[in-house]
C-alpha positions as CSV (number, residue, x, y, z in Angstrom):
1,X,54.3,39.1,4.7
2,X,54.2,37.7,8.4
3,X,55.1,34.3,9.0
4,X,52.1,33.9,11.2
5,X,49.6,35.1,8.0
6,X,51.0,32.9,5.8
7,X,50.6,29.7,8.2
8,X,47.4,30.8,8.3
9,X,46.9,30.8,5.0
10,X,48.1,27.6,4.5
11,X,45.9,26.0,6.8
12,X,42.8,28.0,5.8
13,X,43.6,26.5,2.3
14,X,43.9,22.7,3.7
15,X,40.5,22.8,5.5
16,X,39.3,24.2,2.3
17,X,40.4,21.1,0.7
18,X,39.3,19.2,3.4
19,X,35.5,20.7,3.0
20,X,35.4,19.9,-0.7
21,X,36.7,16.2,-0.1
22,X,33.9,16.1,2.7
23,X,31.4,17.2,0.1
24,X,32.7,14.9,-2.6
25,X,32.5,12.0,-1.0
26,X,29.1,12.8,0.4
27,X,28.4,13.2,-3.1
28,X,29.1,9.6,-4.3
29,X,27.5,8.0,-1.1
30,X,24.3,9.8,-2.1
31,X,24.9,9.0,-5.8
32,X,23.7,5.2,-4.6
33,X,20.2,4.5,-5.5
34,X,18.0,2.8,-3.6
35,X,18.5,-0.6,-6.3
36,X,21.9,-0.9,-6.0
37,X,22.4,-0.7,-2.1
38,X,19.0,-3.2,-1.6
39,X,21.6,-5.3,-4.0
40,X,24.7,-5.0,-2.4
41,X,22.9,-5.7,1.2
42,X,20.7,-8.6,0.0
43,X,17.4,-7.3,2.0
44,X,14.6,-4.4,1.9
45,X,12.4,-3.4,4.5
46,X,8.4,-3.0,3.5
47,X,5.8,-1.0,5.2
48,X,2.5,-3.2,5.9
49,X,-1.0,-2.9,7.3
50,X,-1.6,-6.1,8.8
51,X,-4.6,-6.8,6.0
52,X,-5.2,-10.1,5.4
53,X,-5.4,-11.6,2.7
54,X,-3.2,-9.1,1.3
55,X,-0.3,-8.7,3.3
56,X,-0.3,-9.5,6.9
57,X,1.7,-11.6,9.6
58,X,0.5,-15.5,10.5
59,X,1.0,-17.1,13.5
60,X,4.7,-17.2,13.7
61,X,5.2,-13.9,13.0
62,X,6.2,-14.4,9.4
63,X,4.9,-11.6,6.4
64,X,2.7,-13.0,4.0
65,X,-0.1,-12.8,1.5
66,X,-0.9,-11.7,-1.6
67,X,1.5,-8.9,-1.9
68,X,4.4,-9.6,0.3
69,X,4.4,-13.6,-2.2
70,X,4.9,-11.4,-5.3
71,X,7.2,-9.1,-4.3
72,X,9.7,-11.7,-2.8
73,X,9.6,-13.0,-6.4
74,X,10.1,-9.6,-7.9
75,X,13.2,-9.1,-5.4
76,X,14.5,-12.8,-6.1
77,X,14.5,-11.9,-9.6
78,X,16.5,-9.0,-8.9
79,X,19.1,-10.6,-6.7
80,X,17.5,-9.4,-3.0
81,X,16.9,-12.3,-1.0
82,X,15.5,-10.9,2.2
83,X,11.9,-8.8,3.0
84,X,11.7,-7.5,6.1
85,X,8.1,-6.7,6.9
86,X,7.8,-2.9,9.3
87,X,4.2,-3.2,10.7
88,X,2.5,0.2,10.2
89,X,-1.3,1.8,10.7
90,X,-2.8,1.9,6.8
91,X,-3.0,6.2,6.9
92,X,0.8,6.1,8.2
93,X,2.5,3.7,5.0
94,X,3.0,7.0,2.5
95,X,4.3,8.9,5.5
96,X,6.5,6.2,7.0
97,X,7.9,5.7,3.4
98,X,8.7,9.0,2.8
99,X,10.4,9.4,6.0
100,X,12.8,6.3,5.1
101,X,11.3,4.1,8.0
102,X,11.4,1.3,5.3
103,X,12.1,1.4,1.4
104,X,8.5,0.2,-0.1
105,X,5.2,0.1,0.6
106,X,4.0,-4.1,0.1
107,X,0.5,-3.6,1.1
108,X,-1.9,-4.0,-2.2
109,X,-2.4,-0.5,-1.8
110,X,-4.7,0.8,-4.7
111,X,-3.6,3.1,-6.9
112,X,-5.2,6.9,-7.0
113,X,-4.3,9.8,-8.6
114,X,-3.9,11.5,-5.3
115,X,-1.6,9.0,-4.3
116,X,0.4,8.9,-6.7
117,X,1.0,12.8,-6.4
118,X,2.4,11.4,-3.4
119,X,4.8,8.6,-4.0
120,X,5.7,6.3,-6.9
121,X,3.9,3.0,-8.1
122,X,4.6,-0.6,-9.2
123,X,2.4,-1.9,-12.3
124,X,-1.1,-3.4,-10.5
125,X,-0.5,-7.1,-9.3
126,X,-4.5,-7.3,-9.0
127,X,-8.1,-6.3,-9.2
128,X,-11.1,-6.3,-6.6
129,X,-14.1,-5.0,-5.5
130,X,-15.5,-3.5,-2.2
131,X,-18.0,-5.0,0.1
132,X,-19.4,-4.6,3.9
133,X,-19.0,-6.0,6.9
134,X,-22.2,-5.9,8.8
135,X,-23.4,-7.9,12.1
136,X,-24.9,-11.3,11.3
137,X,-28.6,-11.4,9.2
138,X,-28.1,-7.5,8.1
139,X,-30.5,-5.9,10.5
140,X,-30.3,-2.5,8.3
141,X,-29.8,-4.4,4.8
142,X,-26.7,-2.6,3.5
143,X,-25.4,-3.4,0.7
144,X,-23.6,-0.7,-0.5
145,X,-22.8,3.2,0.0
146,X,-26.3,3.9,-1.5
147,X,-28.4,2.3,0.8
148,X,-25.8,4.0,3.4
149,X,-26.8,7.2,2.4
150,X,-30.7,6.1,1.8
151,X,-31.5,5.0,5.1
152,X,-28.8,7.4,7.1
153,X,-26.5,4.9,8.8
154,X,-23.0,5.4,9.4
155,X,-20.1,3.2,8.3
156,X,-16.5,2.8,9.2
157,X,-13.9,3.6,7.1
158,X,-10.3,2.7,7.7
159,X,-8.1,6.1,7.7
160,X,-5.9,6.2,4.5
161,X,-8.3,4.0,2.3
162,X,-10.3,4.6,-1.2
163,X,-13.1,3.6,-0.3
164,X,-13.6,6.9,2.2
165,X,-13.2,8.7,-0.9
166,X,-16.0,6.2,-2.6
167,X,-18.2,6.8,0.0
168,X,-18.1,10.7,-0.2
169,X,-18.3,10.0,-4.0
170,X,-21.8,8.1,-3.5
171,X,-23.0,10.9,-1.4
172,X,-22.5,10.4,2.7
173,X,-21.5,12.6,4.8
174,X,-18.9,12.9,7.0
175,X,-21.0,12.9,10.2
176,X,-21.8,9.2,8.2
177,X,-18.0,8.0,7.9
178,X,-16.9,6.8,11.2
179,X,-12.9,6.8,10.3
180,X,-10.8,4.2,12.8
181,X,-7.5,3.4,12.5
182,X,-7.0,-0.5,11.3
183,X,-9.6,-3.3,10.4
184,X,-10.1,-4.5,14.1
185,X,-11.3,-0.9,15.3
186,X,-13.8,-1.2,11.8
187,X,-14.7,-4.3,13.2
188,X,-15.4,-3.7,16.7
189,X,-17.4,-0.5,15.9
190,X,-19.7,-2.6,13.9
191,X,-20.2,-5.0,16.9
192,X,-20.5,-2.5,19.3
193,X,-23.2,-0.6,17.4
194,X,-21.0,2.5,16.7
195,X,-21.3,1.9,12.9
196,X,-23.9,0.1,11.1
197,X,-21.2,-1.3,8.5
198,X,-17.2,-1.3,7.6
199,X,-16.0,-0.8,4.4
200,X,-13.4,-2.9,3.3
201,X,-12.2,-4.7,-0.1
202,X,-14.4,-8.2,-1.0
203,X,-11.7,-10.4,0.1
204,X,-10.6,-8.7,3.2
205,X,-14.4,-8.4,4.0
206,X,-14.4,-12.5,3.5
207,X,-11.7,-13.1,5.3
208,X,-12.5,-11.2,8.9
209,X,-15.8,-12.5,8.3
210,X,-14.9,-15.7,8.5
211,X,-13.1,-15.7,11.8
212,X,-16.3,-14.2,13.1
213,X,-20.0,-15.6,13.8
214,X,-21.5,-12.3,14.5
215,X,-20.4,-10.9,11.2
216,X,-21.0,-11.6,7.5
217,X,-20.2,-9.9,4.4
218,X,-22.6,-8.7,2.5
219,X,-23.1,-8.9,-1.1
220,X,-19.4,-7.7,-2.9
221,X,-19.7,-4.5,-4.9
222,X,-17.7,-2.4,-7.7
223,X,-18.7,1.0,-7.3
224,X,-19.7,3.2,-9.7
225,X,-19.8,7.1,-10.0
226,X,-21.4,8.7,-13.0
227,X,-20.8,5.9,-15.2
228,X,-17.4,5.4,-13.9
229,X,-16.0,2.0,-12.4
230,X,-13.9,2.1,-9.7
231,X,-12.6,-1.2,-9.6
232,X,-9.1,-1.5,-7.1
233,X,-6.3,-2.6,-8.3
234,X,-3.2,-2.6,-6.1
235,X,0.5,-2.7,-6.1
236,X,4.1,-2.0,-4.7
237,X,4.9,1.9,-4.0
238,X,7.9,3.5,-3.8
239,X,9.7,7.0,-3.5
240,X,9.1,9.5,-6.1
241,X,13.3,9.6,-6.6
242,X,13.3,5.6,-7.0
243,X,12.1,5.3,-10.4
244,X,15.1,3.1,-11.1
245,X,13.5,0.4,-8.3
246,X,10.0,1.1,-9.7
247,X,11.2,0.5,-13.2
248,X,13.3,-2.3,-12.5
249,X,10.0,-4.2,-10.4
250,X,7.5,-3.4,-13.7
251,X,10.0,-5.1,-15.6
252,X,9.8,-8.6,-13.6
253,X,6.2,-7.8,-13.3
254,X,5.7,-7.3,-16.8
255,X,6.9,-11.4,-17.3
256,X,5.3,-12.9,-14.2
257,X,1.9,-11.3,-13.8
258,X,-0.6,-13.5,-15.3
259,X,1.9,-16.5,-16.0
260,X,0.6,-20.4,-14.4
261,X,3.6,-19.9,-11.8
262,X,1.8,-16.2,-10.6
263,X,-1.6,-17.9,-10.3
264,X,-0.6,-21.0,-8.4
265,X,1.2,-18.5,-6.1
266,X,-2.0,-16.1,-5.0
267,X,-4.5,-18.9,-5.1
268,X,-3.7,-20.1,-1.3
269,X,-4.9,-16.3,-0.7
270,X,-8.4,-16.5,-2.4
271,X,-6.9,-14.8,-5.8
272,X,-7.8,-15.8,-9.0
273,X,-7.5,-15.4,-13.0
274,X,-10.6,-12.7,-12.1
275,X,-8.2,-10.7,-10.4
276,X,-6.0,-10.0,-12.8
277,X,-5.4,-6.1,-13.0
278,X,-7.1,-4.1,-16.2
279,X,-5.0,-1.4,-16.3
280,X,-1.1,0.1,-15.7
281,X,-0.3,2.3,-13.1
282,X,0.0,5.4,-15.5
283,X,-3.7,4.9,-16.7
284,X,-4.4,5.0,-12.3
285,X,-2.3,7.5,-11.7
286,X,-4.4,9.7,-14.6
287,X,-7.1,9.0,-13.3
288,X,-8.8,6.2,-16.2
């Protein structure tokens, strides 16, 4: 046997070792879940929408509301200290998750069963129903998909929400859903005539129409299809492969929802016992 074969050999065989070491240790950095690096670092990122009162930034830039509150509790309790807030359109939070721009979505998103075919959800922190934002007196007297569809006016829909599917649901069209891309482009295409309404939750409806004198919420709704309710209720989502996250955030969840500390903490937000959640994610998620 030639020297020169079995140098080669001898090196194919080292870079054959070196290949498997490669591999093994890529192994055991991808063996650490999404729980135990947020640990070891002390901080997660979160997708938002900029919703108030559910979770949106104030006036010095700071992430707050109903969601964001909770799930700095949740993440205290489980030894992560910092939540740092990635501003994102609503229809772009289960993409940007999926794509690892930030490691859960803290936006009170509802929970649908066509979500969660998507991505992974939290227990509900809450419960609410819808309402519209229409321009000051009501000049068509909406009240509510129905009358939408009765008197053939068009509504805005923010892309990504339930209520587009509620709508559809009721019986409008989709020359009748004007779909914009956050809750200030709902907004202005009620002002300027382009929609006759926006659909929104009741509290997010209250809230925009506070800061507003040419708006008003009308009456606050929970729709119903075929005998069906379909009251929201919202929570934290996650990646389908972090169960171990998920599970670990229904088990703080579990304790605090409901308790006097978890009520004094959403009240400043316009939440209350009434908005306590009915039902687990699995029950969403199947569709209950």
């Amino acid at each position: 046997m030639k020297p020169g074969f079995v140098l080669r050999r001898v090196m194919n065989g080292l870079l054959a070792l070196a290949g498997s070491a490669a591999l093994l240790s890529a192994g055991f950095a991808q063996a650490e879940s999404t729980l135990e690096r947020i640990r070891k670092e002390g901080s997660i990122r979160v997708g938002f929408a900029n919703e108030a009162p559910y979770a949106y930034a104030d006036s010095s830039g700071e992430l707050t509301g109903e969601s964001p509150t909770v799930f700095r509790h949740v993440m205290k309790q489980l030894g992560v200290d910092k939540v740092e807030g990635v501003l994102t359109e609503w229809g772009a939070l289960i993409p940007g998750l999926k794509a690892g721009r930030f490691d859960a979505i803290v936006a009170s998103m509802y929970i649908t069963p066509k979500r969660c075919k998507q991505i992974v959800f939290a227990d509900p922190t809450y419960g609410i129903g819808e309402a519209l934002i229409v321009k000051a007196g009501n000049p068509d007297g909406l009240r509510n998909y129905a009358d939408a569809v009765r008197k053939k006016r068009k509504i805005a829909f923010v892309a990504g929400t339930a209520e587009i599917q509620h709508g559809r649901m009721a019986g409008m069209t989709r020359k009748q859903q004007l779909i914009v891309p956050d809750f200030a482009a709902a907004i202005a295409a009620v002002k300027a005539g382009r929609a006759s309404a926006a659909a929104l939750t009741s509290l997010t409806a209250a809230e925009l129409a506070a800061k507003d004198e040419g708006i008003e919420r009308a009456e606050p709704f929970t729709f119903t299809h075929k005998g069906k309710s379909y009251r929201g209720e919202g929570s934290f989502g996650f990646r389908p492969e972090d169960t171990e996250l998920r599970d670990a955030v229904n088990a703080e969840l579990k304790k605090f929802v409901g308790s006097d500390e978890h009520l004094a903490m959403i009240a400043p937000f316009g939440f209350d016992a009434s908005n306590l959640p009915e039902k687990t994610a699995a029950q969403h998620c199947a569709g209950q």
